[in-house]
N, C-alpha and C positions, 0 to 999 in steps of 0.2 A: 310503734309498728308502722304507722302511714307515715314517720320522717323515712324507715326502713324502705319500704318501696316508692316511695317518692327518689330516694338516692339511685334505688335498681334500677329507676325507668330511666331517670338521667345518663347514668353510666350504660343506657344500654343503648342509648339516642347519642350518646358522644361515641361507641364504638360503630354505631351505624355509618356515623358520618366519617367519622377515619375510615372503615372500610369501602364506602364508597369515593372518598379519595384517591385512596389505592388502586382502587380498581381503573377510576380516572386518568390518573397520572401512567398509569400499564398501558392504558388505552392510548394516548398519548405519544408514549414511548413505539409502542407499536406502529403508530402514523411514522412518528422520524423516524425508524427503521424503516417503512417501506418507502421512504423518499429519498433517505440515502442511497438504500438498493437502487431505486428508479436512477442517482445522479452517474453509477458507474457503468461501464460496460458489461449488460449482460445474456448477451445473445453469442456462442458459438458455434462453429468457427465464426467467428465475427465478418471475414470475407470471404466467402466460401469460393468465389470464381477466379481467385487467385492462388495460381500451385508452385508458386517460387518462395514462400512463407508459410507460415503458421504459429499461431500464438494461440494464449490461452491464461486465465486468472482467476485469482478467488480471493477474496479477501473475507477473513473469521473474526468480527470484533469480541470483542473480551464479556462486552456488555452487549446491551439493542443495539445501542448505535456506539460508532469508533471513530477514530481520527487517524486512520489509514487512509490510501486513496492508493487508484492507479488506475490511465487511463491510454487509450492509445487508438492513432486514427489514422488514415491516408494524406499527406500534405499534397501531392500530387503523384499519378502512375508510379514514379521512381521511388517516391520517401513515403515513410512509414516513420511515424512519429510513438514513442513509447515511453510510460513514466509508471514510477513508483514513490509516492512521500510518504511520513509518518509524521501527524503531528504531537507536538507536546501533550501530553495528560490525556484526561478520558471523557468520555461520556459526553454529554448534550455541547462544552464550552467545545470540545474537541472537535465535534463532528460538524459546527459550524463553520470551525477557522477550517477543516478539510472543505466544507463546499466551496468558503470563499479563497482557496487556492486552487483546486480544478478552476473552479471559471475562468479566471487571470492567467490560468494559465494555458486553457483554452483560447480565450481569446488574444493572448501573447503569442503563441505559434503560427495561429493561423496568417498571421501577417512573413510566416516562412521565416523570418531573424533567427539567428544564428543560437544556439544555449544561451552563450556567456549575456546575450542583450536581452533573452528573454529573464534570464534570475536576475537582472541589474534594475528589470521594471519592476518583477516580481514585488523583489524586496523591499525598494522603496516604495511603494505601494503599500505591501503587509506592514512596514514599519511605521504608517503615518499614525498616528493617535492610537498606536498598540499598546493601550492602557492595560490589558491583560498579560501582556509580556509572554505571550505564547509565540511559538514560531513552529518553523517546518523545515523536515529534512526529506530535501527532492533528491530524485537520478531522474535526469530527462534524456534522451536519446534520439536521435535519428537515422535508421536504417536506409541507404542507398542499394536499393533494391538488386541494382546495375550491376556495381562497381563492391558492395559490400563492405561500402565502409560504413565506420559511426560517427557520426560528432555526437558527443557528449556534453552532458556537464553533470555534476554530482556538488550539491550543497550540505553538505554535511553529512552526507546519506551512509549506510552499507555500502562498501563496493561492488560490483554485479562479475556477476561472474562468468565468462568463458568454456563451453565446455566440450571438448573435442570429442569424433565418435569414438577414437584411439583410449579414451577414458583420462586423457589428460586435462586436466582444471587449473584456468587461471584467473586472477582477477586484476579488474580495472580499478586499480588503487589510487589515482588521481584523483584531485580534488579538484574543482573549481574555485572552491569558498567555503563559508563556513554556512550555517545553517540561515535559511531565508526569515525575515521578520526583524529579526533582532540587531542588525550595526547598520542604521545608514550610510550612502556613499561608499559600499564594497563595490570593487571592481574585477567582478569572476569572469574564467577564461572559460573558452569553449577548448575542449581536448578532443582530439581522434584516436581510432582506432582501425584497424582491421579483420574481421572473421575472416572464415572457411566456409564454402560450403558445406551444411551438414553440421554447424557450431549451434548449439544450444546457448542464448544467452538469458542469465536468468538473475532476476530483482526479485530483492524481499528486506521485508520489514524487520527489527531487533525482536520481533516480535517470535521470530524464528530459533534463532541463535540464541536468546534469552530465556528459551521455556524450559524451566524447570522439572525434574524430575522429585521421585518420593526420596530422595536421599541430596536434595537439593541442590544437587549438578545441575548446569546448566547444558542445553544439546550443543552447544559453540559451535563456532565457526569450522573446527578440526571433523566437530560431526558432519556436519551439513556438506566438508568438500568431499568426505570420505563416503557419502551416500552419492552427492552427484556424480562423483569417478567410478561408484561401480553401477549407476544408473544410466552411462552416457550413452549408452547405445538403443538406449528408450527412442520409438519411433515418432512417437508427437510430444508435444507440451503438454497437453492434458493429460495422460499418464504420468507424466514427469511431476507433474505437479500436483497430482491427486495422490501421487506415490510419498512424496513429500508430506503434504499434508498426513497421510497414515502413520507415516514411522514418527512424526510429532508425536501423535497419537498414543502411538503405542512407548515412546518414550515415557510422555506425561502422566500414564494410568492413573487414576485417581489422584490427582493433582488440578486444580482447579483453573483454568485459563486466567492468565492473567495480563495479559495486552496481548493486542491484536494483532491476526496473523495474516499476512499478504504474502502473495507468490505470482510473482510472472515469467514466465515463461516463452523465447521467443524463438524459433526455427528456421532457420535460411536452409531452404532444401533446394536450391539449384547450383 
């Protein structure tokens, strides 16, 4: 009888102690969730004294924290600087190599260089002692405010899409390179484009096109152009993109998220 509750008390001083691990480790996860929140853009309209633009974003990890990112800031009056990456795997190694690719790539731009020079540091940089063999798939952008063009670059990423108010969709299928981290010595180009006024352009993650349904479809790329052509005449980014997010939603019913989902959305209204 006294080995009997001598064993209770043990097993019940070992569940204690796992339970307060748990709870730890939640507590924890809850901290890098709200630091990751704090690393992105989260105040909209983000320039509110500016009526020749509008943008808009959200990013939904899978788990507390992801390995999504997407950020986007003024280079000067005329540019407008805009990104979306996804990196490899999930959870805590994920959400690392995400902060230490905003930074780099924060402080890559701001020196105003061109796409193709900002992934050429990027990468070598991500690639130096990448003992974990994770990498990143960017779309970086720059909006001339003026003149409405892009230079771009796209490493490995989704191509982003074009979307006229006419409901016509197209996308920027160039590639710069291949995904950042992983091949030393890549020599990625910066590509151009041109909008319209009144072009919706819009970045997102596979997070998107991959989410699964209860009969295991996937919403693919065929979905996603077939919602933004009958969505194109939505008046802001944030509709567009909460609208987006929804029909995920309601794709996925009872289906469990399973990577994480980003949406940017960018508006040239002049």
């Amino acid at each position: 009888v006294m080995a009997n509750i001598a064993a209770i008390r043990i097993e019940n001083t070992r569940l204690a102690e796992v339970e307060q691990a748990e709870k730890l480790h939640a507590k924890e996860l809850e901290h890098a969730a709200l630091i990751q929140r704090s690393m992105l853009p989260g105040v909209f309209p983000p320039f509110p004294h500016r009526k020749d633009f509008a943008l808009h974003a959200v990013m939904v990890p899978a788990r507390e924290i992801g390995g999504d990112l997407f950020d986007f800031f003024l280079l000067d009056e005329d540019h407008l600087a805009f990104a979306v990456g996804d990196v490899s795997g999930k959870g805590a190694p994920a959400a690392l190599f995400m902060a230490m690719t905003r930074t780099l790539l924060r402080a890559t731009v701001q020196l105003k260089e061109p796409p193709s020079n900002c992934f050429n540091y990027m990468n070598a940089t991500l690639g130096e002692q990448n003992t974990s063999c994770m990498y990143v798939t960017l779309f970086y952008g720059v909006l001339n405010t003026r003149t409405v063009e892009i230079q771009f670059g796209n490493a490995g990423h989704n191509p982003a899409y074009v979307v006229s108010l006419d409901g016509s969709v197209r996308t920027l299928k160039q590639k710069s390179g291949p995904m950042l981290g992983v091949w030393e010595g890549i020599s990625y180009q910066t590509l151009t484009d041109q909008i319209a006024p009144g072009d919706h352009i819009v970045l997102y993650t596979d997070g998107v096109t991959e989410a699964i349904d209860k009969n295991g479809e996937f919403f693919s790329e065929e979905r996603l152009e077939q919602f933004l052509a009958a969505n194109a005449s939505t008046k802001t980014p944030e509709q567009l993109v909460v609208d987006l997010h929804a029909a995920l939603q309601d794709f996925a019913t009872g289906v469990p998220q399973a990577d994480d989902v980003t949406v940017l959305s960018l508006l040239h209204q002049n």
